[in-house]
C-alpha positions in Angstrom: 57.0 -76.6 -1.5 57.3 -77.4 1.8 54.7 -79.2 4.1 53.7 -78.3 7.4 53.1 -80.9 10.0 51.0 -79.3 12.9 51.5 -81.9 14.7 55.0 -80.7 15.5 53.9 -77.4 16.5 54.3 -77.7 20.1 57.6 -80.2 20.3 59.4 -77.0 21.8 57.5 -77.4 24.9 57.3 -80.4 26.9 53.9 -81.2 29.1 56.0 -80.8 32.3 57.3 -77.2 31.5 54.1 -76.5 30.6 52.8 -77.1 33.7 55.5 -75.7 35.9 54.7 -72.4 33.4 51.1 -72.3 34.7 51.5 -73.0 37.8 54.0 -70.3 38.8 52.3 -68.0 36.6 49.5 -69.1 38.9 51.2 -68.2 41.7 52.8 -65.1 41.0 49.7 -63.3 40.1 49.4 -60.2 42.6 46.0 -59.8 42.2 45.4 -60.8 46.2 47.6 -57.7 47.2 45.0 -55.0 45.2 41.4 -57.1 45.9 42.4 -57.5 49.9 45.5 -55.2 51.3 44.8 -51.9 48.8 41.5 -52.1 48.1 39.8 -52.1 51.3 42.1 -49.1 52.5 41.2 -46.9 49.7 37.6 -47.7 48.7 35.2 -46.9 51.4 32.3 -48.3 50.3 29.1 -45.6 49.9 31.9 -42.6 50.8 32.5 -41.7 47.3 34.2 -38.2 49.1 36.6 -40.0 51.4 37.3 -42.4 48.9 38.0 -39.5 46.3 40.5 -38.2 49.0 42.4 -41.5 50.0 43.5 -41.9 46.2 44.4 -38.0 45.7 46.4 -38.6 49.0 47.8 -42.0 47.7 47.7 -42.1 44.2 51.0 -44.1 44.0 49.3 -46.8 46.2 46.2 -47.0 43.9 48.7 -47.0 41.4 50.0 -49.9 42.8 46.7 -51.7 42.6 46.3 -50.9 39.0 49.8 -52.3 38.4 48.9 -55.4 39.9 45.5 -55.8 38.1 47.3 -55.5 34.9 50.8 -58.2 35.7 47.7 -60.3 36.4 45.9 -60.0 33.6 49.1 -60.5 31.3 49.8 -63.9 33.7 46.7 -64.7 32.3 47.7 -64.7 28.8 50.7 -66.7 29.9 48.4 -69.5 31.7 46.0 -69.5 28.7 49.3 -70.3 25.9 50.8 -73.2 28.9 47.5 -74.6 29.5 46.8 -75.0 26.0 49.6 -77.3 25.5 49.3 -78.9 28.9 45.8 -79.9 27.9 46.0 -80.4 23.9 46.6 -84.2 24.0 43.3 -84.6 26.3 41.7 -83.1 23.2 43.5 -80.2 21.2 40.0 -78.7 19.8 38.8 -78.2 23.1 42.2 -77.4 24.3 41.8 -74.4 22.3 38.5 -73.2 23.1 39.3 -73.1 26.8 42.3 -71.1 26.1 40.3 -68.9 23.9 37.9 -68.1 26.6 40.2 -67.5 28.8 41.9 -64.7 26.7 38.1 -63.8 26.5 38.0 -62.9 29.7 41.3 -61.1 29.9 40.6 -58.7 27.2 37.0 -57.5 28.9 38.8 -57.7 32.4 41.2 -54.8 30.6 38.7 -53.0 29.3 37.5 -52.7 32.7 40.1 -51.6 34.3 40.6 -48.7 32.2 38.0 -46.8 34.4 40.5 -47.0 37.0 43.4 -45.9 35.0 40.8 -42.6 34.5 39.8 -42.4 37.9 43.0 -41.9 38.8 44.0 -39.6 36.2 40.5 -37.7 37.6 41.4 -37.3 41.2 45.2 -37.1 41.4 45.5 -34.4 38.8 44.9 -30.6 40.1 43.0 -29.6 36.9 40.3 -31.7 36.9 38.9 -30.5 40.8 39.4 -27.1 39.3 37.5 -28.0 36.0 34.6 -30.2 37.1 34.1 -28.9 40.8 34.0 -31.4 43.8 30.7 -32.6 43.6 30.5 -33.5 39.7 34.0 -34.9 39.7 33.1 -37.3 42.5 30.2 -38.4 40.8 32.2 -39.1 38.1 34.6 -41.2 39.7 32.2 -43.4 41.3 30.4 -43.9 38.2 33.7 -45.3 36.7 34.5 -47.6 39.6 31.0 -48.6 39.6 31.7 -49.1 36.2 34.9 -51.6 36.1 32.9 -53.5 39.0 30.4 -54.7 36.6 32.6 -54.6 33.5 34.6 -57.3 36.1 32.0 -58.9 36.8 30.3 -59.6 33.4 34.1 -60.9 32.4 33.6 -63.5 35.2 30.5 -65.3 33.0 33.2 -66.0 30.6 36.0 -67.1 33.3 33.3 -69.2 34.2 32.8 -70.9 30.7 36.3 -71.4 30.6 36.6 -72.9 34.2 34.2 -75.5 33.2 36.0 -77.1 30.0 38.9 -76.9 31.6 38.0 -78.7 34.7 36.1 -80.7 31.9 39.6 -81.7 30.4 41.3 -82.4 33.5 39.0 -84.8 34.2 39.6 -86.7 30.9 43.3 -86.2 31.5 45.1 -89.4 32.7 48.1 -87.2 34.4 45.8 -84.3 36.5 43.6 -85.7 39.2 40.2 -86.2 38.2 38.8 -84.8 41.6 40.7 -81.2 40.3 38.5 -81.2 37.2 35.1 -82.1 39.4 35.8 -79.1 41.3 36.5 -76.6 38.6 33.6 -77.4 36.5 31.3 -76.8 40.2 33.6 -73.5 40.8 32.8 -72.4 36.9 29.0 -73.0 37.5 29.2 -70.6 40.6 31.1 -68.3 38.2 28.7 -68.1 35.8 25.7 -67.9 38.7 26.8 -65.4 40.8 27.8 -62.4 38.4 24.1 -62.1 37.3 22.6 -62.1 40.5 22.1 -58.3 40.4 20.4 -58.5 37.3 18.2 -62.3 37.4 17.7 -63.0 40.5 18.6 -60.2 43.4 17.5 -62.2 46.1 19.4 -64.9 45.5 22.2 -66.1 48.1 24.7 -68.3 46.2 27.5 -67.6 49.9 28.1 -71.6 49.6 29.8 -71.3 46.1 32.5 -69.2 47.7 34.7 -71.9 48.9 34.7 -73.1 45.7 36.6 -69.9 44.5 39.5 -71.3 46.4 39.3 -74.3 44.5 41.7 -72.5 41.8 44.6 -72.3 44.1 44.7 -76.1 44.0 45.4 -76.6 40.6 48.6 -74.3 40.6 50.1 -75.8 43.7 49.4 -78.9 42.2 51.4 -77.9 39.0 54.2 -76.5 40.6 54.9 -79.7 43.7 53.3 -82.8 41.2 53.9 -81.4 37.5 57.8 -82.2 37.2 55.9 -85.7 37.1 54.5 -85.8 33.8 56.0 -87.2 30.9 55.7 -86.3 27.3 55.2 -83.5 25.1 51.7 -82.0 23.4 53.0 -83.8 20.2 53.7 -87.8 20.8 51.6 -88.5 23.7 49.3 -89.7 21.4 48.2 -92.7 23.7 47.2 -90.3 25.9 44.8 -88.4 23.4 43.2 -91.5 21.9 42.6 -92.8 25.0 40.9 -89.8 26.5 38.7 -89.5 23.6 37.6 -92.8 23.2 
């Protein structure tokens, strides 16, 4: 019977592909186009009606958004897999939890945004006007974006959690700049503040963790200009991992 080693689980990836992976996966995530070019021209905040009517007049465009909200979300998966094994000789247990949490997040953040996939289907399909009326239909559509908005949201605690051990293994790392894990683990606290505001503490204004929200752009570009750098693979760098966890 043969033995498996799992130490040499990962020797098909090297650390520096594994960062260029997560950083372009980083980078080509099209969430910006739906959250600040589609978004805003569709969704009129507190006009559920002319809302209602700029997706039934451009349901390819909210379309669009929905299509970018789910490449995103599969990115995600990606990034979760390359960081693992970027991160695994820092400390592989916690390695794994991060990436867990991330995948956490990614599987709420898809449940969510199946109330958009039925909104659409609501107001871009004849039958359901003729069906449900105006008034009731409407009601229903801004119950379900109301709905993925806080389904989003809630996901965000869990984005948070993983933000923080991840900046927490950067930090140990001896190949990522320590001052990139500082600022994740501050960005994660403001991700796991801010999503309960409505809930905890209403009156709350937590406006100076925004800039930290930017913080995650950093990492990526990081990857992507400074990660061809790194040497080794998730398997023998184990000076590396016994130096981190000493």
């Amino acid at each position: 019977m043969t033995s498996v080693n799992p130490a040499n689980w990962d020797e098909g990836l090297t650390l520096r592909q594994a960062a260029l992976i997560a950083g372009v996966s980083y980078l080509l995530m099209p969430v910006t186009l739906a959250e600040f070019y589609i978004n805003p021209k569709l969704l009129i905040a507190g006009n559920i009606e002319q809302t209602a009517q700029n997706i039934a007049a451009h349901g390819r465009l909210f379309g669009t958004a929905i299509l970018c909200y789910l490449i995103t979300l599969i990115l995600d998966v990606v990034i979760a897999w390359a960081l693992y094994i970027l991160l695994a000789p820092v400390n592989r247990a916690v390695s794994l939890l991060t990436a867990w949490f991330r995948l956490m997040y990614t599987a709420i953040a898809l449940f969510a945004l199946l109330n958009l996939t039925t909104v659409y289907r609501l107001l871009t399909v004849p039958d359901y006007v003729t069906t449900f009326g105006s008034g009731p239909l409407h009601a229903q559509a801004l119950l379900l974006l109301n709905s993925y908005r806080y389904d989003w949201s809630m996901s965000l605690i869990i984005f948070g959690i993983h933000l923080g051990l991840l900046g927490y293994l950067i930090y140990r790392s001896r190949y990522i700049p320590k001052i990139l894990g500082i600022l994740f683990v501050l960005d994660g606290l403001g991700w796991l503040i801010t999503p309960l505001k409505p809930y905890l503490y209403p009156n709350a204004n937590f406006g100076f963790f925004f800039p930290f929200s930017f913080v995650e752009l950093l990492l990526p570009l990081w990857l992507v200009i400074r990660g061809w750098k790194i040497q080794g693979s998730a398997t023998h760098d184990a000076a590396i991992a016994s130096g981190s966890n000493a």
